[in-house]
N, CA and C atoms as a LAMMPS dump frame, in Angstrom:
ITEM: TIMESTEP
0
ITEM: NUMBER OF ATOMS
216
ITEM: BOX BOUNDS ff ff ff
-5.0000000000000000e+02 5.0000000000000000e+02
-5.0000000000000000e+02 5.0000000000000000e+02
-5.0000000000000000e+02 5.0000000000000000e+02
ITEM: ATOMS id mol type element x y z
1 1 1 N -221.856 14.329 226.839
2 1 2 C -223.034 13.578 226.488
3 1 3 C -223.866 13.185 227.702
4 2 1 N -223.349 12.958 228.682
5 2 2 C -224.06 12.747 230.286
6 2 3 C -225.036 13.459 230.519
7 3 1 N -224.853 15.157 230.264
8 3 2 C -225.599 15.931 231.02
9 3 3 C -226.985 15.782 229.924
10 4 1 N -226.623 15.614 228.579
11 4 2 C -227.724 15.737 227.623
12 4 3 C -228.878 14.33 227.14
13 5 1 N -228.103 13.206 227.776
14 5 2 C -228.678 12.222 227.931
15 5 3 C -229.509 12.184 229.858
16 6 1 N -229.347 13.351 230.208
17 6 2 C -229.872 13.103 231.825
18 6 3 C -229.311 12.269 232.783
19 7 1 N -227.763 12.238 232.29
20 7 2 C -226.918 10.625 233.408
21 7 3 C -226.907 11.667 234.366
22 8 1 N -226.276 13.358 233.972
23 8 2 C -225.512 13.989 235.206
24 8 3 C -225.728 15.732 234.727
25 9 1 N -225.94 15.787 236.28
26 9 2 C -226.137 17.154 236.664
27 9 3 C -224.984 18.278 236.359
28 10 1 N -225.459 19.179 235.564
29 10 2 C -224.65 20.389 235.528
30 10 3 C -223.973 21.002 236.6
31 11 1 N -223.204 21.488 236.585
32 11 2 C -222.123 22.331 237.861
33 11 3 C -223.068 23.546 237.686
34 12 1 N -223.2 24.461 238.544
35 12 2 C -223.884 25.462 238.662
36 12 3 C -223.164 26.544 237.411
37 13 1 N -221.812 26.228 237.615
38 13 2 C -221.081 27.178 236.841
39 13 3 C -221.254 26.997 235.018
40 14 1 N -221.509 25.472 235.084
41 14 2 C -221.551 24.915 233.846
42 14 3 C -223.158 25.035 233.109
43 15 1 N -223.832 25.19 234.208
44 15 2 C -225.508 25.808 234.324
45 15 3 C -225.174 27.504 233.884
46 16 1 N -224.808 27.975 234.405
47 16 2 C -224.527 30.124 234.29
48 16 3 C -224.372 29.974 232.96
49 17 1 N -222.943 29.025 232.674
50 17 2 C -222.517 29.639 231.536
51 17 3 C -223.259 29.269 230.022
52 18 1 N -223.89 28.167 230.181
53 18 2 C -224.854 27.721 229.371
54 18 3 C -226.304 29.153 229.423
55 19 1 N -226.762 29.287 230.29
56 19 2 C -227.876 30.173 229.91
57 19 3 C -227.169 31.444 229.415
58 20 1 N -226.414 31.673 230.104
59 20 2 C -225.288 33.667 229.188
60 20 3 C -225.14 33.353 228.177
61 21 1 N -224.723 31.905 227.542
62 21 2 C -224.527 32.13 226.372
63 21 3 C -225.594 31.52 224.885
64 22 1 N -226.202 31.251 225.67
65 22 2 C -227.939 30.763 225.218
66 22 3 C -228.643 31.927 225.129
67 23 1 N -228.299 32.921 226.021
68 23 2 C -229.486 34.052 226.355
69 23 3 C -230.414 34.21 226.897
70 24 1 N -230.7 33.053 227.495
71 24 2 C -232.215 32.617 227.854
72 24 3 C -232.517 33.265 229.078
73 25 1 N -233.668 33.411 229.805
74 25 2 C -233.879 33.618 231.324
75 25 3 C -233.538 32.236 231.861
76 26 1 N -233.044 32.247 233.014
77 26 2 C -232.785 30.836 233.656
78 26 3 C -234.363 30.215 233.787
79 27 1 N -235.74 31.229 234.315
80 27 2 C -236.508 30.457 234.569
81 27 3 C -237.05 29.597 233.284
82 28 1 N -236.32 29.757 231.84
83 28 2 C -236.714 28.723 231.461
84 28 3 C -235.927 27.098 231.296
85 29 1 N -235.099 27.697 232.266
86 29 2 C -234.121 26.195 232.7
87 29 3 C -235.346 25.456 233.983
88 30 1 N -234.961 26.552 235.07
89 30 2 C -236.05 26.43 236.148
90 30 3 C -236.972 26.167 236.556
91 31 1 N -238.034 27.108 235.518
92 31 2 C -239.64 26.895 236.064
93 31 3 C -239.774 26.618 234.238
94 32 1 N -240.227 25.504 233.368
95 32 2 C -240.692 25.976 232.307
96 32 3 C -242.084 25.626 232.402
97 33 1 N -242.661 25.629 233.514
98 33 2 C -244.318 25.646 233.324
99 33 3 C -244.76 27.018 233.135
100 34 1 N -243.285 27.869 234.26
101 34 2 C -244.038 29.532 234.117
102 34 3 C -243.662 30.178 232.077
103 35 1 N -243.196 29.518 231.282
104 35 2 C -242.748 30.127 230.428
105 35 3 C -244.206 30.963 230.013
106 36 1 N -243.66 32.209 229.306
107 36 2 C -244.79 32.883 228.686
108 36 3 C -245.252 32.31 227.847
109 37 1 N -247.013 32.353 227.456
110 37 2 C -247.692 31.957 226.777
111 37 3 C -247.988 32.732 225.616
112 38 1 N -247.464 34.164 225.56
113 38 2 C -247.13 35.23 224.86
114 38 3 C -245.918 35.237 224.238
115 39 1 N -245.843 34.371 222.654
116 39 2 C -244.427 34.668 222.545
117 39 3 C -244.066 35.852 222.311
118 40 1 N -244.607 36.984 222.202
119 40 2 C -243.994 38.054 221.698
120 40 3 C -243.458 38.716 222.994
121 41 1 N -243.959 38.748 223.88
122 41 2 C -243.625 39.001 225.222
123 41 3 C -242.125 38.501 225.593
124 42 1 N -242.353 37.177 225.412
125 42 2 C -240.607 35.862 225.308
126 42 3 C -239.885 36.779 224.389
127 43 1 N -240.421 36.953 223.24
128 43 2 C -239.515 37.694 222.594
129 43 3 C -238.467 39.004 223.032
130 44 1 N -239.545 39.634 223.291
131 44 2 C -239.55 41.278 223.82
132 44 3 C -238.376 40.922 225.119
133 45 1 N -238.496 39.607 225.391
134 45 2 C -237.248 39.867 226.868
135 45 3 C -236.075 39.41 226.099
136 46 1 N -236.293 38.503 225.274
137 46 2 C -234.73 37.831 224.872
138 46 3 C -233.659 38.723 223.947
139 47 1 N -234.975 40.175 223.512
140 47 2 C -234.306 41.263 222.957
141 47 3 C -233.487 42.301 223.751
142 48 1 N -234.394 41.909 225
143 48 2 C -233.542 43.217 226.219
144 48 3 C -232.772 42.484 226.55
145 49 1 N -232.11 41.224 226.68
146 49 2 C -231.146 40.564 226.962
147 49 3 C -230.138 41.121 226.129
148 50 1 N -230.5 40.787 225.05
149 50 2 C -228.665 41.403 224.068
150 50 3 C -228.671 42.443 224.135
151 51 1 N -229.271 43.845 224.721
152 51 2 C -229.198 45.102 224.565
153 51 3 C -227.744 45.666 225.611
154 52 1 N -227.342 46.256 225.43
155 52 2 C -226.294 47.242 226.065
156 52 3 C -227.409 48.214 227.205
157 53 1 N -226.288 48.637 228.001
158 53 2 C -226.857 49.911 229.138
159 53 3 C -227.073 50.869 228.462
160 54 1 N -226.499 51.739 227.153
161 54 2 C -227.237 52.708 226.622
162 54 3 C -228.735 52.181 225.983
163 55 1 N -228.456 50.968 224.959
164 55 2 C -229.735 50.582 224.442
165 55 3 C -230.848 50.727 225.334
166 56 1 N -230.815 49.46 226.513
167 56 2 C -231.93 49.466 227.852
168 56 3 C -232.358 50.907 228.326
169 57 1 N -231.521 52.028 228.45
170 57 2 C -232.213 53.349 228.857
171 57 3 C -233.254 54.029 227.438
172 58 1 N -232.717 53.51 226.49
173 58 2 C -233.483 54.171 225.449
174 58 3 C -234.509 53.559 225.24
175 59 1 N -234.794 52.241 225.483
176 59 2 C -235.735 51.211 225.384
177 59 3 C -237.148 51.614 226.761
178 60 1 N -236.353 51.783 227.825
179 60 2 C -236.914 52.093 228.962
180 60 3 C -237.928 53.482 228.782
181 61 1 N -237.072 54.425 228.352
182 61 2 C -237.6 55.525 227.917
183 61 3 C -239.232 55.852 227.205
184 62 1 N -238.819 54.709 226.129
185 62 2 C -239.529 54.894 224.96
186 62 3 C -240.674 54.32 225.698
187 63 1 N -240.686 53.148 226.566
188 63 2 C -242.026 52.426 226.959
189 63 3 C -242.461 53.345 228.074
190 64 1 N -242.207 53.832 228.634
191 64 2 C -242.593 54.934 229.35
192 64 3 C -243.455 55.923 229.065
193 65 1 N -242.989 56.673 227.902
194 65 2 C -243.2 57.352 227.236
195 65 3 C -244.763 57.104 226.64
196 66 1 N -244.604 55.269 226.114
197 66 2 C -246.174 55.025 225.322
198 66 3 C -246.902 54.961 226.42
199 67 1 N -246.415 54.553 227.559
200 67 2 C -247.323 54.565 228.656
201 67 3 C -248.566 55.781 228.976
202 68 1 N -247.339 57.024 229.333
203 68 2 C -247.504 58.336 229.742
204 68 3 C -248.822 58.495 228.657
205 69 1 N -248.753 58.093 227.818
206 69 2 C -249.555 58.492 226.923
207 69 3 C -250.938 57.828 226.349
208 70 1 N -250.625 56.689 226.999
209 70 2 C -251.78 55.554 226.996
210 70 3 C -253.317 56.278 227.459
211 71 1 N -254.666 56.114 227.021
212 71 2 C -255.368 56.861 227.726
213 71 3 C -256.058 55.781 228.282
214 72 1 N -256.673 55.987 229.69
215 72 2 C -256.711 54.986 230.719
216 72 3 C -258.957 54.87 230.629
């Protein structure tokens, strides 16, 4: 109840393991002035967070891909 009432500071470790298992980017522990103003953007990261190393290459791929193809 300390840390959530603001008596006392998290252990760094007790900080890690709270955002891994939150999901969050730390900078929204950190910086939350920088949070995106785009939630879909917020979104779009908190999705590549739960993704696996195969998922992220296929994900990577694909935005690439719309890129390559984007006409400028």
């Amino acid at each position: 109840m300390s840390i959530e009432n603001e008596n006392k500071k998290p252990s760094y470790h007790v900080l890690f393991n709270l955002i891994s298992e939150l999901g969050i980017s730390a900078d929204m522990i950190f910086f939350p002035e920088k949070l995106h103003a785009d939630k879909k953007t917020e979104l779009l990261i908190q999705l590549l967070y739960m993704c696996d190393e195969k998922e992220l290459k296929v994900v990577t791929a694909t935005i690439k891909a719309l890129l390559d193809n984007k006409k400028y």
